[in-house]
C-alpha positions as CSV (number, residue, x, y, z in Angstrom):
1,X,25.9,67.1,-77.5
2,X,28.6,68.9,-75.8
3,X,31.5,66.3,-74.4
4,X,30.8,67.5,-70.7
5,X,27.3,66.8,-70.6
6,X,28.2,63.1,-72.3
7,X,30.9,62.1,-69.5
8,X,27.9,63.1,-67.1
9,X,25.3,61.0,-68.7
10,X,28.2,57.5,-69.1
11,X,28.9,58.2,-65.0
12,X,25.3,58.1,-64.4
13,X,24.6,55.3,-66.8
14,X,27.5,53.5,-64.8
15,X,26.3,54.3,-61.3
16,X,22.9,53.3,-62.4
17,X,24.4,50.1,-63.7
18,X,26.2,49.8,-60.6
19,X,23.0,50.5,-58.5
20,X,21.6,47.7,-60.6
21,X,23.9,45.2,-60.0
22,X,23.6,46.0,-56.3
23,X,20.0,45.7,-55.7
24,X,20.2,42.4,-58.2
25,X,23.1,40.5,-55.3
26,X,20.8,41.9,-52.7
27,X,18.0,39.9,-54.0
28,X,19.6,37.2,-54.7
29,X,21.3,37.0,-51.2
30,X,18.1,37.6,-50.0
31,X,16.3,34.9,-52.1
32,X,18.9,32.3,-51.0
33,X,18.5,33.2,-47.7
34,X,14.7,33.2,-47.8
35,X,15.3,29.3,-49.3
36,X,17.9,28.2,-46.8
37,X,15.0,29.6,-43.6
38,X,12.5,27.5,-45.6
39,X,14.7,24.5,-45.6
40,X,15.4,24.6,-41.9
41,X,11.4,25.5,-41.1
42,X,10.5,22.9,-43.4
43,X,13.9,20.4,-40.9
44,X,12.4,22.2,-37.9
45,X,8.9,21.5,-38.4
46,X,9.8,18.0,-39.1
47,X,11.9,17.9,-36.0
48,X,8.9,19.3,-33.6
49,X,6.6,16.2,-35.2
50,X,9.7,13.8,-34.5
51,X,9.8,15.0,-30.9
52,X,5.9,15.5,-30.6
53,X,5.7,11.8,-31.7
54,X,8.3,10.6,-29.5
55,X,6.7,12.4,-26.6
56,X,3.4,10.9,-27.3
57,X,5.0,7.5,-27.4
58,X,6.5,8.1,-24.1
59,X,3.4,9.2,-22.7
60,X,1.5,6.3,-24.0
61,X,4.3,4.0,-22.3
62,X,4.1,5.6,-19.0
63,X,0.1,5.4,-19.3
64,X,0.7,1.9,-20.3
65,X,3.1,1.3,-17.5
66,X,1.1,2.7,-14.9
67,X,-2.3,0.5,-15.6
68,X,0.1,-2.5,-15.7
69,X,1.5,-1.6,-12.4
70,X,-2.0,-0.7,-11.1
71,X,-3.4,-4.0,-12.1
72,X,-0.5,-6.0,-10.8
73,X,-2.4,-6.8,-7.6
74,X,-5.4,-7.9,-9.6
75,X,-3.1,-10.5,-11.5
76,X,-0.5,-11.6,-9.0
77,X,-4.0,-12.2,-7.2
78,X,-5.7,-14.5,-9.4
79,X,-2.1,-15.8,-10.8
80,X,-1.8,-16.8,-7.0
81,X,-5.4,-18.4,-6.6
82,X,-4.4,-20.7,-10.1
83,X,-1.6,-21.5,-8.8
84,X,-3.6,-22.9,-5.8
85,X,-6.0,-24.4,-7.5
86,X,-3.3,-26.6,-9.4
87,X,-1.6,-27.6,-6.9
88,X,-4.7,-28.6,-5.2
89,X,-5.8,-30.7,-8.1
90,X,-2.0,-32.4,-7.7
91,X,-2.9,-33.4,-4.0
92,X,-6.3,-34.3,-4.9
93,X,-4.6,-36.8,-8.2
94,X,-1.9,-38.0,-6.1
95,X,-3.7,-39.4,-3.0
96,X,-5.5,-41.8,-4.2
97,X,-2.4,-43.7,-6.1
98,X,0.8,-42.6,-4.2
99,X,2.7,-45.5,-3.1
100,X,6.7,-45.1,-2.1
101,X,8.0,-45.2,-5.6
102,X,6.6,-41.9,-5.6
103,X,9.6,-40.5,-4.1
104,X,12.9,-39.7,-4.4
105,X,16.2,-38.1,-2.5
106,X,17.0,-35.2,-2.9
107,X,20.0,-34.4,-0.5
108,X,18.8,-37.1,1.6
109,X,15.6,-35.9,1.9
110,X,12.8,-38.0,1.0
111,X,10.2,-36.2,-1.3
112,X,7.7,-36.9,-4.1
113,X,9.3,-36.9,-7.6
114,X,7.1,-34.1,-8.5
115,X,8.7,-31.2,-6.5
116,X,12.2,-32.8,-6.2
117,X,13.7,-30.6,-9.1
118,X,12.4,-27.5,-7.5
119,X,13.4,-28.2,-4.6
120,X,16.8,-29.4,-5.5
121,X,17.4,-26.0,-7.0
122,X,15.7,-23.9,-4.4
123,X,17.8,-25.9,-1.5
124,X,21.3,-24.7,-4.3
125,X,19.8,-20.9,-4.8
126,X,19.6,-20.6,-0.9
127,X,22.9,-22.3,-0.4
128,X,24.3,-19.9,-3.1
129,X,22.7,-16.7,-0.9
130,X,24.5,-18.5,2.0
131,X,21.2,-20.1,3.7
132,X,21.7,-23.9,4.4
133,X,18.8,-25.7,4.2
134,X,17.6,-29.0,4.9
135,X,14.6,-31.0,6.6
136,X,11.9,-33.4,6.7
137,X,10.0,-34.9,3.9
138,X,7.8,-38.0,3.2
139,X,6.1,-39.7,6.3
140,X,4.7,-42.7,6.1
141,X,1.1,-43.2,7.7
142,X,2.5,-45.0,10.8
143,X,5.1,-42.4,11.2
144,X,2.0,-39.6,11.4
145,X,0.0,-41.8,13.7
146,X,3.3,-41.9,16.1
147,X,4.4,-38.5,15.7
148,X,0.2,-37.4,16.4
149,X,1.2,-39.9,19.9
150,X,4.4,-37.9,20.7
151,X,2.9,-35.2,20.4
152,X,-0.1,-35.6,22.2
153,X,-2.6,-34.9,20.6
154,X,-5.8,-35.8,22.1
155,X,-6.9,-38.3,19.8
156,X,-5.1,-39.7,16.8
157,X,-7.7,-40.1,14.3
158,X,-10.3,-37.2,15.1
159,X,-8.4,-34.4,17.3
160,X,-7.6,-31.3,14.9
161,X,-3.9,-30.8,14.4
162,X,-4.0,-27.4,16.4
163,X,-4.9,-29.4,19.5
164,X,-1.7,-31.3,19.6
165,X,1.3,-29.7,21.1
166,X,3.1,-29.2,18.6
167,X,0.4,-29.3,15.4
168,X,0.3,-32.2,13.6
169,X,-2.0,-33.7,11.0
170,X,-4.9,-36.1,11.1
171,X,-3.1,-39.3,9.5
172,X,-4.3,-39.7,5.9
173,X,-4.2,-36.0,5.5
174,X,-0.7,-34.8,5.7
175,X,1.2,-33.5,2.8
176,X,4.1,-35.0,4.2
177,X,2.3,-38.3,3.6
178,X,2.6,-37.8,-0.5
179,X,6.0,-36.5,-0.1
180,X,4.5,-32.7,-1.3
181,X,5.5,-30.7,2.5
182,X,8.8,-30.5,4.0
183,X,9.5,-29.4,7.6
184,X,12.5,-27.3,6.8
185,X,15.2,-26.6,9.1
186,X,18.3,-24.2,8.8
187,X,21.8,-25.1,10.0
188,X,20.6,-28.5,11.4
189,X,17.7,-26.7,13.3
190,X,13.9,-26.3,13.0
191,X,13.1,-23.2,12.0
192,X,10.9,-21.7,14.6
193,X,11.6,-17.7,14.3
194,X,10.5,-15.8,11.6
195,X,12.8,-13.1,11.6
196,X,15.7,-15.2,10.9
197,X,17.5,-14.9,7.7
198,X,16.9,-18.6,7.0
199,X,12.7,-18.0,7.4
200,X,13.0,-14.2,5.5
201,X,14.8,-16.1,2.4
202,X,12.3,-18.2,1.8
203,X,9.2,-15.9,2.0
204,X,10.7,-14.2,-0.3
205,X,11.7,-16.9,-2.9
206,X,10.1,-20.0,-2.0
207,X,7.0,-19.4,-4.1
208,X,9.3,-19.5,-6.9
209,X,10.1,-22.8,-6.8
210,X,6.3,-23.5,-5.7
211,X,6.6,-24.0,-2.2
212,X,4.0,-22.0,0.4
213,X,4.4,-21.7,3.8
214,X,1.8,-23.0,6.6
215,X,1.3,-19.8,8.4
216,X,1.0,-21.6,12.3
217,X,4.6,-23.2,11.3
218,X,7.1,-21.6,10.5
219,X,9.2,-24.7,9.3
220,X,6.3,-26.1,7.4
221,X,6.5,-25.6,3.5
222,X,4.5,-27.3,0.9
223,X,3.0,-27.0,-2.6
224,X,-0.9,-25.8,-1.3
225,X,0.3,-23.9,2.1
226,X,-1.4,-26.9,3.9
């Protein structure tokens, strides 16, 4: 073979070689690049499910949180109507065997042992939120049957308490007679107005420490309302 035509064929065998050796990086930067995409589809998809799964559990939450917020009337409801019925089951036990060693002071208020913690800490709270409160408690029977007089009601013993001037149980009926109501006043005075801040603290918080109000007076707070 003539020298000439042998340089040609070594240059082409080189650029061939050459050509090779391209193609073969290009594949293999393309292969590694194909693997590295697949890693971060396979990171991506697994990220989406991550996210689809934490959306779901959002939305389940706010589902959740909305049928507990729609129901909350339904429960505070029949939460409420327990709570009555208790306490009316407390009057209903305590009547028949109070005597005065029922009762206790709390801030120099005569009440019945079983609502003087509460109301301890519910005369504190209010004094803490700047509301000073104090009152009447326990009445003994001849104290109703004389207040019912001052009052003038119409008759002691059968007139309803709405026809006295000022309303005033029947004697033998009054919560203030178990030491269970309290005639609540606010810097020394009966509170009578219910836009005060005195009156507007406790509907807000009174039913916390179980205390409802009577809704013809304003001062009047006991454990049934009555």
């Amino acid at each position: 073979m003539p020298c000439g035509s042998t340089d040609r064929a070594d240059r082409d065998l080189a650029a061939a070689t050459a050509a090779v050796r391209a193609r073969a990086l290009t594949v293999g930067r393309a292969a590694a690049a194909l693997t590295a995409a697949r890693r971060a589809s396979g990171t991506a998809t697994k990220q989406v499910a991550a996210r689809t799964a934490a959306y779901q559990a959002a939305v389940n939450a706010v589902g959740y949180a909305q049928r507990m917020i729609a129901a909350l009337p339904a429960l505070e409801s029949t939460e409420a109507a327990q709570a009555t019925a208790i306490s009316q089951q407390v009057v209903t036990q305590a009547r028949p065997r109070f005597t005065i060693t029922d009762t206790t002071q709390v801030y120099g208020i005569t009440v019945n042992k079983i609502v003087a913690y509460p109301f301890r800490r519910m005369i504190d709270d209010a004094a803490r939120a700047g509301i000073q409160l104090s009152g009447g408690g326990f009445r003994t029977k001849g104290q109703q049957i004389a207040l019912r007089t001052a009052n003038g009601c119409p008759d002691v013993w059968t007139a309803p308490a709405s026809s006295c001037r000022v309303p005033t149980a029947i004697p033998g009926r009054s919560l203030h007679e178990l030491g269970l109501a309290i005639d609540i006043t606010a810097g020394r005075k009966t509170i009578t107005d219910r836009t005060s801040a005195a009156y507007r603290w406790l509907a807000r918080n009174a039913g916390k420490y179980g205390f409802v109000n009577l809704p013809s007076e304003p001062w009047h707070w006991s454990i049934t309302g009555g």
